[in-house]
MDAnalysis code that builds the backbone (N, CA, C; Angstrom):
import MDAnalysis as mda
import numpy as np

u = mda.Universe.empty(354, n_residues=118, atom_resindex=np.repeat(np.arange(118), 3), trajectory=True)
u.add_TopologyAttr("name", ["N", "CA", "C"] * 118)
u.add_TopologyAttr("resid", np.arange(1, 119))
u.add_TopologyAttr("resname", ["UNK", "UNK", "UNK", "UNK", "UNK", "UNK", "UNK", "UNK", "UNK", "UNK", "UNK", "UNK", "UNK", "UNK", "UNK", "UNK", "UNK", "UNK", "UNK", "UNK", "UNK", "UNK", "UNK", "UNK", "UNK", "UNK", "UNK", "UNK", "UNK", "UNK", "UNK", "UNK", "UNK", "UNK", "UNK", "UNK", "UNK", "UNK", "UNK", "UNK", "UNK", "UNK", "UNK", "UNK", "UNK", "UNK", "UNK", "UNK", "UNK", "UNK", "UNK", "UNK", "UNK", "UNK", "UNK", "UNK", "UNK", "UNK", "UNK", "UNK", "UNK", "UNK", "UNK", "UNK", "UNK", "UNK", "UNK", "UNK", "UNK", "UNK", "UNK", "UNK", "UNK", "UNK", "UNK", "UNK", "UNK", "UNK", "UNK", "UNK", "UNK", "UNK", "UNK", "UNK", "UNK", "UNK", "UNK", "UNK", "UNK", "UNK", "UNK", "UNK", "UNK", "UNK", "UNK", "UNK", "UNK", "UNK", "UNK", "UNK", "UNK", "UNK", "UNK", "UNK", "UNK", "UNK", "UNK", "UNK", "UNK", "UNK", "UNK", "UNK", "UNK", "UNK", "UNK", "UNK", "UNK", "UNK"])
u.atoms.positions = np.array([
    [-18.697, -17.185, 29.188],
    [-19.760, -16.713, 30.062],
    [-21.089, -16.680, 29.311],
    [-21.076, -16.339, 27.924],
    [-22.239, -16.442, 27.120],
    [-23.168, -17.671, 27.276],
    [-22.390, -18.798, 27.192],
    [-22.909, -19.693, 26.809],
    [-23.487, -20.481, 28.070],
    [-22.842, -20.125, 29.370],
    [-23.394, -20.343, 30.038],
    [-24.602, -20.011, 30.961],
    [-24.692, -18.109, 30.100],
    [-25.778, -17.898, 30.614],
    [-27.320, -18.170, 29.562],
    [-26.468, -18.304, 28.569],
    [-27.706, -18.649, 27.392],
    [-28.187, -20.649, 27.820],
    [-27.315, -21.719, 28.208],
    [-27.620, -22.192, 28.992],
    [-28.509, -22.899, 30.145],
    [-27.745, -21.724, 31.091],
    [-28.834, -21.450, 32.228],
    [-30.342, -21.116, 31.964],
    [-30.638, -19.952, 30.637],
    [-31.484, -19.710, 30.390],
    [-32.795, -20.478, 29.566],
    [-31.599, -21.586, 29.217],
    [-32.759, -22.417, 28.358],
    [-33.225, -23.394, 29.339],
    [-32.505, -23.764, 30.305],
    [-32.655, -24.730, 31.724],
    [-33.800, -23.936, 32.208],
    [-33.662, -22.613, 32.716],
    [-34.875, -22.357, 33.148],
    [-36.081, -22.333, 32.269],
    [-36.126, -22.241, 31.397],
    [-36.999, -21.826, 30.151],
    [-37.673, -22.555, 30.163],
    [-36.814, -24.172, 29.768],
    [-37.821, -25.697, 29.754],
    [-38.303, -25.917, 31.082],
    [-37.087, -25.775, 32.029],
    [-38.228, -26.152, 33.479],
    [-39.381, -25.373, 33.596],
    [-39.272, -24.020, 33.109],
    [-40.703, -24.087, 33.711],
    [-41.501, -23.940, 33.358],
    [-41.321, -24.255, 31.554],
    [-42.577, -24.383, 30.636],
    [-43.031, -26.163, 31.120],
    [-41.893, -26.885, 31.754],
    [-42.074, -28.534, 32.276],
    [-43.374, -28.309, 33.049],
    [-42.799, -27.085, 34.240],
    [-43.785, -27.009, 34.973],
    [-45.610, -26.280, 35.020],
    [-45.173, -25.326, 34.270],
    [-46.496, -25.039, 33.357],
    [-47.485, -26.096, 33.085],
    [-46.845, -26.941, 32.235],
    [-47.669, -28.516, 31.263],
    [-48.059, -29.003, 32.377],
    [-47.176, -28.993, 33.721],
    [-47.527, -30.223, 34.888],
    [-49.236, -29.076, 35.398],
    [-48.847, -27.883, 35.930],
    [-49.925, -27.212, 36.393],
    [-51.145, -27.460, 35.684],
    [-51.280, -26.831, 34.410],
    [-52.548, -27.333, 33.377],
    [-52.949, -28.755, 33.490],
    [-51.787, -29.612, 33.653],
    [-52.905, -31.052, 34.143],
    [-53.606, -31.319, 34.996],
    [-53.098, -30.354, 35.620],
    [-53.915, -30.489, 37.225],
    [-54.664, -29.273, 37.442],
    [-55.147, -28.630, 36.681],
    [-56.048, -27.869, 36.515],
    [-55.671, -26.556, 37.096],
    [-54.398, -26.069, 37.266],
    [-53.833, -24.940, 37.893],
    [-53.680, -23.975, 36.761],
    [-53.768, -23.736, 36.030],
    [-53.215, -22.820, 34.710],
    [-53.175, -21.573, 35.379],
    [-52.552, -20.176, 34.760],
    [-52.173, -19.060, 35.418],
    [-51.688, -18.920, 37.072],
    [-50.763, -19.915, 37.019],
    [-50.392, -20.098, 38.207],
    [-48.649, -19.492, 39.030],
    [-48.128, -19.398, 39.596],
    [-46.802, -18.986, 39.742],
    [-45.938, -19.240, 38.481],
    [-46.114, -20.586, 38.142],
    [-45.022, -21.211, 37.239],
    [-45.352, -20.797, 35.837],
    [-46.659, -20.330, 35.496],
    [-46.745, -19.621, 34.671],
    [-46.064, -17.480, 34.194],
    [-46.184, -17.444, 35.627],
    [-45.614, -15.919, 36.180],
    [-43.955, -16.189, 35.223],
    [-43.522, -17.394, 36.327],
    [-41.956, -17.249, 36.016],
    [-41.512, -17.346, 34.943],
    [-42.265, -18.491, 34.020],
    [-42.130, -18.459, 32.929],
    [-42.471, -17.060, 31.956],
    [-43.225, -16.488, 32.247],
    [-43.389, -15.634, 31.334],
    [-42.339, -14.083, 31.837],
    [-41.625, -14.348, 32.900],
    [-40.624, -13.269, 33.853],
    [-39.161, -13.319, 32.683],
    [-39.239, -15.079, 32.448],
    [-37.941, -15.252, 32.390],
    [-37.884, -15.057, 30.514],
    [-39.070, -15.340, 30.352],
    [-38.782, -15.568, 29.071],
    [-38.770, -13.977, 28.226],
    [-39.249, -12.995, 29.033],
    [-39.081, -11.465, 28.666],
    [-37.720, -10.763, 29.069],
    [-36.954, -11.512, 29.994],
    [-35.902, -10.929, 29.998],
    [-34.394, -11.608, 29.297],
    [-34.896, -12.572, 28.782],
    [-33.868, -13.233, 28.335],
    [-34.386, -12.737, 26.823],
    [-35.277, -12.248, 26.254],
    [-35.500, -11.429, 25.067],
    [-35.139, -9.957, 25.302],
    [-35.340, -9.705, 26.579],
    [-34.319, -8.424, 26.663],
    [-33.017, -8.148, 26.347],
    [-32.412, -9.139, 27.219],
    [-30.905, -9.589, 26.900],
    [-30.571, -9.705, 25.330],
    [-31.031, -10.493, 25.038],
    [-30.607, -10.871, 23.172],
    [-30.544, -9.478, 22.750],
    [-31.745, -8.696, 22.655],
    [-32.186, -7.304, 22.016],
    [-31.246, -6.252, 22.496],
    [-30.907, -5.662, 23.545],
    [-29.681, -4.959, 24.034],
    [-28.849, -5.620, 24.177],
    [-28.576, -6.705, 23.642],
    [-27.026, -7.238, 23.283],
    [-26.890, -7.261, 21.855],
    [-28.020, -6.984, 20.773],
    [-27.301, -7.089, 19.542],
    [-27.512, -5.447, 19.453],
    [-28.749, -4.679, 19.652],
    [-28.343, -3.710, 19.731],
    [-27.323, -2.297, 20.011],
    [-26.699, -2.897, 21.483],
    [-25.856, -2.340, 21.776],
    [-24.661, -2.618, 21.143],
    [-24.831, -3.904, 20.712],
    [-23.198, -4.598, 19.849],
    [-22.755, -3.594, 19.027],
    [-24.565, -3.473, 17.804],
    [-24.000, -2.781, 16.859],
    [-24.144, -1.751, 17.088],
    [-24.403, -0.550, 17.583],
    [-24.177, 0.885, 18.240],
    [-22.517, 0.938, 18.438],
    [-22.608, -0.175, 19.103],
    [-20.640, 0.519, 19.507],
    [-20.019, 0.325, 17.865],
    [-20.402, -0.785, 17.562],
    [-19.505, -1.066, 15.974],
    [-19.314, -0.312, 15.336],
    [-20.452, 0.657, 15.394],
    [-21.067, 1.398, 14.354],
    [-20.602, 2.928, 14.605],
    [-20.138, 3.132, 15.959],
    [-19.529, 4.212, 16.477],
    [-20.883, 5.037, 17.217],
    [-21.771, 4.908, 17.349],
    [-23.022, 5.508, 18.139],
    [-22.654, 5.432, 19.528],
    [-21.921, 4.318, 20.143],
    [-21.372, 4.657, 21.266],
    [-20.313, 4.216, 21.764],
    [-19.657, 4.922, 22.632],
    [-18.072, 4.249, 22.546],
    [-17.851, 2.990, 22.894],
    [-18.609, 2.223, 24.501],
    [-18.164, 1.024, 24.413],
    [-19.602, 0.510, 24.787],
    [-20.408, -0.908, 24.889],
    [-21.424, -1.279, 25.599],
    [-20.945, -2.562, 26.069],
    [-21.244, -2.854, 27.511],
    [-20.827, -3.929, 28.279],
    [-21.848, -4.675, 28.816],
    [-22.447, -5.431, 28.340],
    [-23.922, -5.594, 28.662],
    [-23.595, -6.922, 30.235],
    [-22.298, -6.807, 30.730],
    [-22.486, -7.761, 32.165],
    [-23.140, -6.818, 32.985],
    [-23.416, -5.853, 33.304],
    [-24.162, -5.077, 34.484],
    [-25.899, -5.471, 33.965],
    [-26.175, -5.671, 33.002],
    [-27.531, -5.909, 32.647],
    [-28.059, -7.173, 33.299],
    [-26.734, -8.128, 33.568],
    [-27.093, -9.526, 34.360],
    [-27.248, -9.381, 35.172],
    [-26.793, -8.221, 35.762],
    [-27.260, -8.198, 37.605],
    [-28.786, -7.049, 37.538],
    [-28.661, -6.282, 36.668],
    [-30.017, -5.683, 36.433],
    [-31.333, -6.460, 36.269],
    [-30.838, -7.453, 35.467],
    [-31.849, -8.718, 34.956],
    [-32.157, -9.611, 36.060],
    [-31.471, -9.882, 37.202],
    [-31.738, -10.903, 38.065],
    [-32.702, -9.906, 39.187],
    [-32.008, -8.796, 39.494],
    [-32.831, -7.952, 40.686],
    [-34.273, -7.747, 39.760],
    [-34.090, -7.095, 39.032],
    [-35.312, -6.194, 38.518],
    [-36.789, -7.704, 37.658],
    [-35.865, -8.606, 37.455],
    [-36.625, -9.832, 37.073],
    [-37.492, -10.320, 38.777],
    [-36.870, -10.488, 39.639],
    [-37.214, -11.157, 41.050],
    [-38.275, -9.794, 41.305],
    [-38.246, -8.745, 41.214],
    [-39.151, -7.823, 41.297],
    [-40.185, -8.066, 40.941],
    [-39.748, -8.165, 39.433],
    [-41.479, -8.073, 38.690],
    [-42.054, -9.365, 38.776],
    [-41.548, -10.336, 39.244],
    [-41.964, -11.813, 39.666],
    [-43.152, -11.902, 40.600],
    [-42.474, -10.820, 41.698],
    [-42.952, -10.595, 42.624],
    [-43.943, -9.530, 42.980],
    [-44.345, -8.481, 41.850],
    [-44.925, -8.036, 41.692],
    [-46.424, -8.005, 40.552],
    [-45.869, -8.923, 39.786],
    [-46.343, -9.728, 39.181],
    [-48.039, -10.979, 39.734],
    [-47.287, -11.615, 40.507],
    [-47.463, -12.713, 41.033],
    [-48.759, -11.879, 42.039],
    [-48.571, -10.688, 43.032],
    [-49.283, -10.153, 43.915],
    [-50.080, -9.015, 43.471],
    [-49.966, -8.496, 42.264],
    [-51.183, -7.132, 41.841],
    [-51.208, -7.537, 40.640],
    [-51.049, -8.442, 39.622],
    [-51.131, -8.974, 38.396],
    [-49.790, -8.563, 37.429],
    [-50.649, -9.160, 36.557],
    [-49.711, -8.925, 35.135],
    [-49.066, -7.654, 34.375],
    [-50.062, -6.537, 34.274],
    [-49.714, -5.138, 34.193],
    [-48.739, -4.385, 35.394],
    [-48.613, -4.784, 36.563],
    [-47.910, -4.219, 37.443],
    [-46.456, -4.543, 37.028],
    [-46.616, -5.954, 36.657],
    [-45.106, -6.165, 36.350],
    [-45.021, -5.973, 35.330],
    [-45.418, -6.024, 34.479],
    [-44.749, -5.339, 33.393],
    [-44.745, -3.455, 33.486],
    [-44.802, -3.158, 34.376],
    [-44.396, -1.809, 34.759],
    [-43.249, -1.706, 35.227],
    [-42.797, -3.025, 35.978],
    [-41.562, -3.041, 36.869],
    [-40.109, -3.251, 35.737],
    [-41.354, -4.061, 34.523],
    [-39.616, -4.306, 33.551],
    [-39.945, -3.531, 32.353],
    [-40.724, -2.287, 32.368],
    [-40.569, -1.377, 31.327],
    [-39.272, -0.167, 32.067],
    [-39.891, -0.316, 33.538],
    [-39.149, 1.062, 34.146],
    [-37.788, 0.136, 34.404],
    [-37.722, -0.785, 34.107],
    [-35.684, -1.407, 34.336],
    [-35.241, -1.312, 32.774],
    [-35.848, -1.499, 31.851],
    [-35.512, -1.183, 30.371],
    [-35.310, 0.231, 30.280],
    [-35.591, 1.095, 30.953],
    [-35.843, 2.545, 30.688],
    [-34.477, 3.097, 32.158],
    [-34.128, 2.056, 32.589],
    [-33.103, 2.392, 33.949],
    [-31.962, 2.013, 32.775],
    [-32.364, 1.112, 32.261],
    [-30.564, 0.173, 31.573],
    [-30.513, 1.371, 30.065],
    [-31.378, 1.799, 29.823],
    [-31.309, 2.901, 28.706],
    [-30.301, 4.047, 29.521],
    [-30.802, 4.857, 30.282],
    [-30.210, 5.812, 31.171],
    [-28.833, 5.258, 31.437],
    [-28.329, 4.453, 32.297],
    [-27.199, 3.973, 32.041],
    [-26.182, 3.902, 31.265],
    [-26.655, 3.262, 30.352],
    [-25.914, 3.319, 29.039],
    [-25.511, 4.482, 28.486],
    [-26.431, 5.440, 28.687],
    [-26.282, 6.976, 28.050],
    [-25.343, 7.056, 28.722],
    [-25.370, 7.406, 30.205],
    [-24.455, 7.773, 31.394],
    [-23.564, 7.633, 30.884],
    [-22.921, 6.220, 30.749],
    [-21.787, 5.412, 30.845],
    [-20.942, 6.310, 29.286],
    [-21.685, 6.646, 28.588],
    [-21.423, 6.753, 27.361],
    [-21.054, 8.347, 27.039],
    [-21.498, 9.326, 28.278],
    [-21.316, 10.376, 28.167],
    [-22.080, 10.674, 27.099],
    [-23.481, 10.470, 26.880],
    [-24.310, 11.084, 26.312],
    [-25.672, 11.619, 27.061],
    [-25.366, 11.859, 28.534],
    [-26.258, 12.713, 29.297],
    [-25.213, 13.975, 30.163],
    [-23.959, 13.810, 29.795],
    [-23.077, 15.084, 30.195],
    [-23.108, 16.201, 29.950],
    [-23.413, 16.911, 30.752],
    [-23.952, 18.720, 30.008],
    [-22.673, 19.142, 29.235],
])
C-alpha cells in the first residue's frame, strides 16, 4: 500500500508541476494548478513527517501503537478543503485549513493512545 501511495503521489506531483510549466507559458502563473500543486505537495510532506514520527514514538514506547491509514482519508478530505479554500480566499486561508487538520490528526492520536483519558 506504501508504495502505491508514494506512487500515486509522485504521479500527482509531476502532473502538476507538468501543468504549472504549461500555465507559466501561457502566461497564467498562480493559477489553480499552481494551488494543487502546492496542496499536494504539503501533504504528502505531512505524511512522510507523521509517519516517521509516529513510527518512532511507538518504537520508542511514547505510544502504544500509530496507524497512520486514517491520516489517508484525513489527507484526501482535509487536502480537497484547503484546495478549495485556498483557491477562493487565498493562500493563508488554506493553510489554516491544514494547520487545523495537523492539529485534528495530533488530537487523535492522543485519543487513540489514551493520552487524553482523565
Amino acid at each position: 500500500m506504501t508504495r502505491w501511495a508514494l506512487a500515486l503521489s509522485v504521479v500527482l506531483l509531476l502532473g502538476g508541476l507538468l501543468t504549472v510549466a504549461v500555465a507559466r507559458r501561457l502566461g497564467k502563473s498562480g493559477s489553480r494548478p499552481s494551488a494543487f500543486v502546492s496542496v499536494v505537495a504539503l501533504w504528502i510532506a505531512a505524511w512522510a513527517l507523521w509517519g516517521l514520527v509516529g513510527g518512532l514514538a511507538a518504537q520508542y514506547g511514547l505510544l502504544q501503537r500509530y496507524d497512520g491509514t486514517l491520516f489517508a482519508a484525513l489527507a484526501l478530505a482535509a487536502g480537497a478543503w484547503q484546495y478549495r479554500t485556498q483557491v477562493r480566499q487565498g493562500r493563508d486561508r488554506g493553510l489554516t485549513v491544514f494547520v487545523g487538520a495537523q492539529i485534528l490528526w495530533a488530537v487523535l492520536v492522543m485519543a487513540r493512545n489514551g493520552v487524553l483519558a482523565p
